[in-house]
FISEZA-729038 format. One record per residue (C-alpha): x, y, z; residue number from 0; residue in one letter. Coordinates in steps of 0.05 Angstrom, whole numbers, plus 5000, padded with zeros to 4 digits. Layout:
(rec (X; Y; Z); NUM; 'a')
...
end
This chain:
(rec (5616; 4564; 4830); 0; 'x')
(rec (5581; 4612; 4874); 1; 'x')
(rec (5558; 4692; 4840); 2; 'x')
(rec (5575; 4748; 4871); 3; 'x')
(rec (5512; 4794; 4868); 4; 'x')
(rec (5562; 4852; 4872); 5; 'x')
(rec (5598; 4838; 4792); 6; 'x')
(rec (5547; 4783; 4772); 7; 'x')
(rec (5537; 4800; 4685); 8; 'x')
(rec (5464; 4772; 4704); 9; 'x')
(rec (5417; 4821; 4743); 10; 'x')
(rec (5402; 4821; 4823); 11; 'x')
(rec (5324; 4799; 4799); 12; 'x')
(rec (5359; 4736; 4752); 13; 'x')
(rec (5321; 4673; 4786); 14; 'x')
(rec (5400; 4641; 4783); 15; 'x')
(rec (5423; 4701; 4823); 16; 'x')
(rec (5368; 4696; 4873); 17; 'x')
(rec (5372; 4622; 4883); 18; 'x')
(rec (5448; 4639; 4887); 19; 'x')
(rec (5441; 4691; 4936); 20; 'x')
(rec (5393; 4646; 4980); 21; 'x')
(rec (5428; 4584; 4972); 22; 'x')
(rec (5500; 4614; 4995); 23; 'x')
(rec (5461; 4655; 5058); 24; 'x')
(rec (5423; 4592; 5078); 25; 'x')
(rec (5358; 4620; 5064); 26; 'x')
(rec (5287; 4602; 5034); 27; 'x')
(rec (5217; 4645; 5031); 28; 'x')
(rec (5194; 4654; 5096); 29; 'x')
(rec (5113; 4650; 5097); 30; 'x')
(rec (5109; 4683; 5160); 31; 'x')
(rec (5146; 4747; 5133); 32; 'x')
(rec (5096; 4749; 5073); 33; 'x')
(rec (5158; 4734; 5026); 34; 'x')
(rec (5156; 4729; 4954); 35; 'x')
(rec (5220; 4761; 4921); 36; 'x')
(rec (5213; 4793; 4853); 37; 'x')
(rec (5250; 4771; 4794); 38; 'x')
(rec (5214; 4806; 4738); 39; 'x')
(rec (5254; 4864; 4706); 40; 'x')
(rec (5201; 4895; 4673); 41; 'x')
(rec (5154; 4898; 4741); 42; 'x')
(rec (5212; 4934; 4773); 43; 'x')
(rec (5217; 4988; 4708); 44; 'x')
(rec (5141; 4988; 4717); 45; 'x')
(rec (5152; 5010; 4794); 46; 'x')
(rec (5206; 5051; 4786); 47; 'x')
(rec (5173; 5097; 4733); 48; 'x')
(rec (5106; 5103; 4765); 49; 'x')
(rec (5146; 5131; 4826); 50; 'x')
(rec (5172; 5183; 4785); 51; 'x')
(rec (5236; 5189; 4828); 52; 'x')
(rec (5299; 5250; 4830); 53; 'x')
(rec (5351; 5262; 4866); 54; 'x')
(rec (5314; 5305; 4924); 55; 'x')
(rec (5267; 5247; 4939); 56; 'x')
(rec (5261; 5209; 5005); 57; 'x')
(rec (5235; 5133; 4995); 58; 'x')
(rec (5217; 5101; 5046); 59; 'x')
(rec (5221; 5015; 5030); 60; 'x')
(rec (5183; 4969; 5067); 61; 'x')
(rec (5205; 4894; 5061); 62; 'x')
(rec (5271; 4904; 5008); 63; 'x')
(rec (5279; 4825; 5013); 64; 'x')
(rec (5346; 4813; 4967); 65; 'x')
(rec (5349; 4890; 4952); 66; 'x')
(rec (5322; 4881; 4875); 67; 'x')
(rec (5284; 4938; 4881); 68; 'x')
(rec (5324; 4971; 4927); 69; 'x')
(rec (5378; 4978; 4875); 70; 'x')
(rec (5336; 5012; 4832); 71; 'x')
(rec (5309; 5064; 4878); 72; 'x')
(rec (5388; 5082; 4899); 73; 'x')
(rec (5394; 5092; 4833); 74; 'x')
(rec (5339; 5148; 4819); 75; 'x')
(rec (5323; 5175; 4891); 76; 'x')
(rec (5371; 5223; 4940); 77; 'x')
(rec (5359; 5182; 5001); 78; 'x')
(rec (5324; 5108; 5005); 79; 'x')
(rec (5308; 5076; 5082); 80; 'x')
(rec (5299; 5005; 5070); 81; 'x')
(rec (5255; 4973; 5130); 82; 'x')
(rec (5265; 4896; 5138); 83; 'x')
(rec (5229; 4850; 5195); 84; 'x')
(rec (5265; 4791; 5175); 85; 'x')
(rec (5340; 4798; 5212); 86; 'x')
(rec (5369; 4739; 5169); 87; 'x')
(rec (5366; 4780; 5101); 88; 'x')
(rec (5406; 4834; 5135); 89; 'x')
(rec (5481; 4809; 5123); 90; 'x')
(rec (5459; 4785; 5048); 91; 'x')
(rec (5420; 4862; 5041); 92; 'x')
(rec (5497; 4886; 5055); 93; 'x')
(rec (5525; 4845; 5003); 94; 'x')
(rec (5470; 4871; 4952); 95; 'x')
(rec (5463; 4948; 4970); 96; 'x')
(rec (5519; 4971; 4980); 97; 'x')
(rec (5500; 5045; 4957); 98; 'x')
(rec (5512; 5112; 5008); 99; 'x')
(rec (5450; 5139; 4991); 100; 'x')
(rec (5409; 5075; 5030); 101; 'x')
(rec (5394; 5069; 5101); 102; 'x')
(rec (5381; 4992; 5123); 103; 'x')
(rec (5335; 4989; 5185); 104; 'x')
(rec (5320; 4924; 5216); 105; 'x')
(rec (5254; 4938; 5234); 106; 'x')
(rec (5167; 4930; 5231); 107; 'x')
(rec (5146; 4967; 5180); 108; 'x')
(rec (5075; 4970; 5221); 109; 'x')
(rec (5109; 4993; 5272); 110; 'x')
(rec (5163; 5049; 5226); 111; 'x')
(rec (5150; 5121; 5254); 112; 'x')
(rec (5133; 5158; 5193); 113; 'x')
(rec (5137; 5228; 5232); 114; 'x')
(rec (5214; 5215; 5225); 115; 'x')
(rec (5211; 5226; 5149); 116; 'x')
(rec (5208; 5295; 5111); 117; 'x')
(rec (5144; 5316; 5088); 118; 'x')
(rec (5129; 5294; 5021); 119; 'x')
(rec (5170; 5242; 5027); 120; 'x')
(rec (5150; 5170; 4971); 121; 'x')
(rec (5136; 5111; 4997); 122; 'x')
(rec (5156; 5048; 4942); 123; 'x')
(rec (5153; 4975; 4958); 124; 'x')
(rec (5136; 4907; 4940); 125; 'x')
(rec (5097; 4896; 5003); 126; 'x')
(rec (5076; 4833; 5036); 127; 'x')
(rec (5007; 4809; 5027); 128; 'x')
(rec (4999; 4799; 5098); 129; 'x')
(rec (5001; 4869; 5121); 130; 'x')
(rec (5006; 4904; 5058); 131; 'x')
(rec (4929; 4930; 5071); 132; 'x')
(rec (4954; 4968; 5137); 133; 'x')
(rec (5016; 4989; 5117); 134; 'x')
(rec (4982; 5039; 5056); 135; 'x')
(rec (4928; 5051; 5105); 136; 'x')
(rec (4974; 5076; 5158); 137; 'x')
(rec (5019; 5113; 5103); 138; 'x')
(rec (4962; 5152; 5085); 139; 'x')
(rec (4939; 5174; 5150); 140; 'x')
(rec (5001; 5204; 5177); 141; 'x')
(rec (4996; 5255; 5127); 142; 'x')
(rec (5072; 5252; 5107); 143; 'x')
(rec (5077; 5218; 5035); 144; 'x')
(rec (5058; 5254; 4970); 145; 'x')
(rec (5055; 5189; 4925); 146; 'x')
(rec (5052; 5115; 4947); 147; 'x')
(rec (5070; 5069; 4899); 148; 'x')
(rec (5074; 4992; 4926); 149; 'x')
(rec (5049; 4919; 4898); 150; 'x')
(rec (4997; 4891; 4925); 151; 'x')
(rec (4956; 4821; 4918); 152; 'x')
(rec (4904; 4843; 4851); 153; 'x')
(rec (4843; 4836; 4901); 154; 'x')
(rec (4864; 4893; 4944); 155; 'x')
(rec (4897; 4938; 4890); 156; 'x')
(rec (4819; 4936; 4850); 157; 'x')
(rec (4789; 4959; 4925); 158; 'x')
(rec (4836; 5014; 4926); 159; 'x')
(rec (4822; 5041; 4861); 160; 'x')
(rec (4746; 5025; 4858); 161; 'x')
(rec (4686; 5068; 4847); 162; 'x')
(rec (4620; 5073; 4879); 163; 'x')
(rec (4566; 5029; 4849); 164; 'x')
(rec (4625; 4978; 4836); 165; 'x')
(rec (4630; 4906; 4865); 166; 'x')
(rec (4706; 4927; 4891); 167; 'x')
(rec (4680; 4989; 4920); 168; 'x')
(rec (4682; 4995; 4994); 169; 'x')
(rec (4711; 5017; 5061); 170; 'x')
(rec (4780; 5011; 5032); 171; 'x')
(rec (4762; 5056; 4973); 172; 'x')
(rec (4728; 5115; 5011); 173; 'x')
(rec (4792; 5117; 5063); 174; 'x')
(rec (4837; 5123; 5005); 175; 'x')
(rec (4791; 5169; 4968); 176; 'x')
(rec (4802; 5217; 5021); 177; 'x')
(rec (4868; 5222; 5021); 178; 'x')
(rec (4890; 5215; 4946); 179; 'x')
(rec (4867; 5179; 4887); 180; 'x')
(rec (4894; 5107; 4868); 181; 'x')
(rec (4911; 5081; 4800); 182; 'x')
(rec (4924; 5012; 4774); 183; 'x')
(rec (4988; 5013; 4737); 184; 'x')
(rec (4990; 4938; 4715); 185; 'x')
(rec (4980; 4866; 4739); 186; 'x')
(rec (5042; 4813; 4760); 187; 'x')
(rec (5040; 4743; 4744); 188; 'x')
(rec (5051; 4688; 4804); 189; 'x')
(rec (5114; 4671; 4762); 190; 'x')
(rec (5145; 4742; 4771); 191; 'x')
(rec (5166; 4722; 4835); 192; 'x')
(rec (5204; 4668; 4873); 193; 'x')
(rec (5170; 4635; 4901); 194; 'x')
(rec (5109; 4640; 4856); 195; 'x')
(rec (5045; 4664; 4892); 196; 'x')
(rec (4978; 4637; 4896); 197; 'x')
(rec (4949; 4701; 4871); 198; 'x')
(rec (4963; 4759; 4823); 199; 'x')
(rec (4990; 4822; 4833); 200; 'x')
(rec (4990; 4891; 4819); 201; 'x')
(rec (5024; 4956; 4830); 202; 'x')
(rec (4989; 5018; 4848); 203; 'x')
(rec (5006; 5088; 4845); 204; 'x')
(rec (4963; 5129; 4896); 205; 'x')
(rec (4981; 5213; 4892); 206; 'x')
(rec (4957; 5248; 4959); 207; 'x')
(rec (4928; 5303; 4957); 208; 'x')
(rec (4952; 5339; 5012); 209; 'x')
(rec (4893; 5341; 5046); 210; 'x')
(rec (4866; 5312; 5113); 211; 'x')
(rec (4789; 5285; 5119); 212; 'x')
(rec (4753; 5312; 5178); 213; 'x')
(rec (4774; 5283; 5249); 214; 'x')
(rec (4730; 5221; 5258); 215; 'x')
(rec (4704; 5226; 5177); 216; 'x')
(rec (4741; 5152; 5176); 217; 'x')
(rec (4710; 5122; 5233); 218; 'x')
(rec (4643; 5139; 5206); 219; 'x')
(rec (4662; 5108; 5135); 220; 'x')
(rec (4675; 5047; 5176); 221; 'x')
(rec (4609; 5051; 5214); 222; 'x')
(rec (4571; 5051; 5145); 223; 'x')
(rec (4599; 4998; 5115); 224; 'x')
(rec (4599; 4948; 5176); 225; 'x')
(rec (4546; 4905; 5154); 226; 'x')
(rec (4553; 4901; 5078); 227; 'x')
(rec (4470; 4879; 5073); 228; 'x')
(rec (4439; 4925; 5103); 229; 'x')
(rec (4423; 4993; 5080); 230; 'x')
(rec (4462; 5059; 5103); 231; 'x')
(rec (4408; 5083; 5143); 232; 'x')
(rec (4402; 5010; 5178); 233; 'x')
(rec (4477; 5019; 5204); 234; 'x')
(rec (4468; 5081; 5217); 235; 'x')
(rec (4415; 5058; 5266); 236; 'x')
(rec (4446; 5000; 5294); 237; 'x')
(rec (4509; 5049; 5300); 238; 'x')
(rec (4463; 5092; 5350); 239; 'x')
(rec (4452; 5147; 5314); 240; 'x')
(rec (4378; 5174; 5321); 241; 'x')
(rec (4327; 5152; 5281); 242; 'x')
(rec (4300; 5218; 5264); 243; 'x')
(rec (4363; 5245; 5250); 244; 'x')
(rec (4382; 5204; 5203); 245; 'x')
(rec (4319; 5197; 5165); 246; 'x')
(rec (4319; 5273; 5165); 247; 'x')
(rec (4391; 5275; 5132); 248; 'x')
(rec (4374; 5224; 5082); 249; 'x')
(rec (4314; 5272; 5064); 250; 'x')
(rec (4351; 5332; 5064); 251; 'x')
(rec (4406; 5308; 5014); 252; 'x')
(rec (4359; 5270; 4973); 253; 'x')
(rec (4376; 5204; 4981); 254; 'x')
(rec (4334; 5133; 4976); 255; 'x')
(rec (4315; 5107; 5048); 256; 'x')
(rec (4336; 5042; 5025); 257; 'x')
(rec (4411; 5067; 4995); 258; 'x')
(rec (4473; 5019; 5016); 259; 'x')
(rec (4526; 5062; 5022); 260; 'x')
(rec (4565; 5021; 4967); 261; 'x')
(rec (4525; 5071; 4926); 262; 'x')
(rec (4549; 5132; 4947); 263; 'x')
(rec (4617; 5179; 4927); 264; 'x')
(rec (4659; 5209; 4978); 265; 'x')
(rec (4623; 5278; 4973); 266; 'x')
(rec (4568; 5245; 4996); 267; 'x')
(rec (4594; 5204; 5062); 268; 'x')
(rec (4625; 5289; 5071); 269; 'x')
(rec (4561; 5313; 5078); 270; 'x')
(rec (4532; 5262; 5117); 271; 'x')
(rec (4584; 5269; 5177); 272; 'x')
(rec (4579; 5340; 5167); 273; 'x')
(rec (4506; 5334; 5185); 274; 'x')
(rec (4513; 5282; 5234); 275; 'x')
(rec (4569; 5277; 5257); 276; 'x')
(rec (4595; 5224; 5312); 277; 'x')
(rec (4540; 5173; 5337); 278; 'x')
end
């Protein structure tokens, strides 16, 4: 006997529901869509508090999959846009949110035109690994979210929060460094999800704020980082930027010729472009 995910006594995130729910739609995981539904109750309790939702929020959801965490977000936020690429979960998303306050979009969330949203608006997700990366990346740059909260393969999630001298510290950490600052909130087990992943998880809460780095400040983080190796001043170089220049820079803030720039804080990489600005 089939469950309705409506009046079910077990959760939406019960494995039995979701191999329910998947077996009555005709549907399986899709690797391509980065897929790996949630079915851990206290992972979603651990997203939904570090969101720190009320009723005037806007939440923007990227990849709702069966709606688990959708659900919860209806519950706590005034308005929830739920973005899905993959056009086969929409008529089972129906069945499973069926709350006024949620707006199903069928959709790239790549692609989603963040402008559209109110300023200060949340973004909260269980993203896909594939483009999870350039999804925060992109939320962060258009300058209209004032807390990100998402779950992201462990690897990434240490980048984000790293700190200079670190192993995890890099590109990734700067860019988010100068928009907000990213905390760990806990690690996910493969078997939280269905189907299990190869990796673990974690969610991360990353407060904006407010603030936007100097045009082309990003670009230059980039530039400094390209070859990992090398020192700063030998990208720098092979970036085109003038010998003297730089070598006159690196004087003139006191730093070590031979420096990486996996060394250095975000103040730092400030007063660099401040001094030299675009190659």
């Amino acid at each position: 006997m089939s469950l309705d995910a409506k009046s079910s006594p077990e959760p939406l995130h019960s494995p039995r529901v979701v191999r329910d729910l998947l077996e009555r739609y005709g549907l399986r995981a899709d690797k391509a869509f980065g897929q790996n539904f949630l079915i851990d109750g206290n992972s979603l309790d651990s997203i939904t508090q570090a969101a720190e939702l009320n009723e005037d929020d806007t939440v923007l959801e990227i990849g709702p999959g069966l709606g688990v965490l959708t659900r919860r977000l209806a519950e706590k936020a005034g308005r929830v846009i739920s973005v899905e690429l993959d056009a086969r979960l929409l008529p089972l998303l129906q069945e499973t949110v069926n709350h006024n306050n949620v707006t199903l979009v069928e959709g790239d969330g790549l692609k989603y035109d963040f402008s559209t949203l109110p300023q200060g608006s949340l973004l909260v997700a269980n993203l896909p690994y594939n483009v999870g990366t350039l999804i925060v990346v992109r939320a962060l740059e258009s300058g209209h979210f004032k807390r990100l909260v998402v779950m992201l393969q462990k690897e990434v999630a240490e980048r984000l929060e790293a700190a200079p001298g670190s192993s995890n510290y890099g590109a990734l950490s700067l860019v988010v460094k100068a928009y907000g600052t990213a905390r760990r909130v806990r690690d996910v087990k493969p078997g939280s999800f269905m189907p299990a992943p190869d990796v673990t998880s974690s969610i991360v809460r990353i407060d904006t704020h407010g603030r936007r780095p100097p045009e082309g400040l990003v670009a230059f983080i980039h530039t400094a980082f390209k070859h990992r190796r090398k020192t700063l001043k030998k990208n720098l170089l092979m970036a085109g930027f003038a010998k003297d220049r730089v070598e006159g820079t690196l004087i003139g803030l006191e730093l070590d010729p031979k420096v990486r720039a996996e060394a250095l804080p975000l103040k730092t990489f400030e007063a660099l472009y401040q001094r030299l600005g675009p190659s």
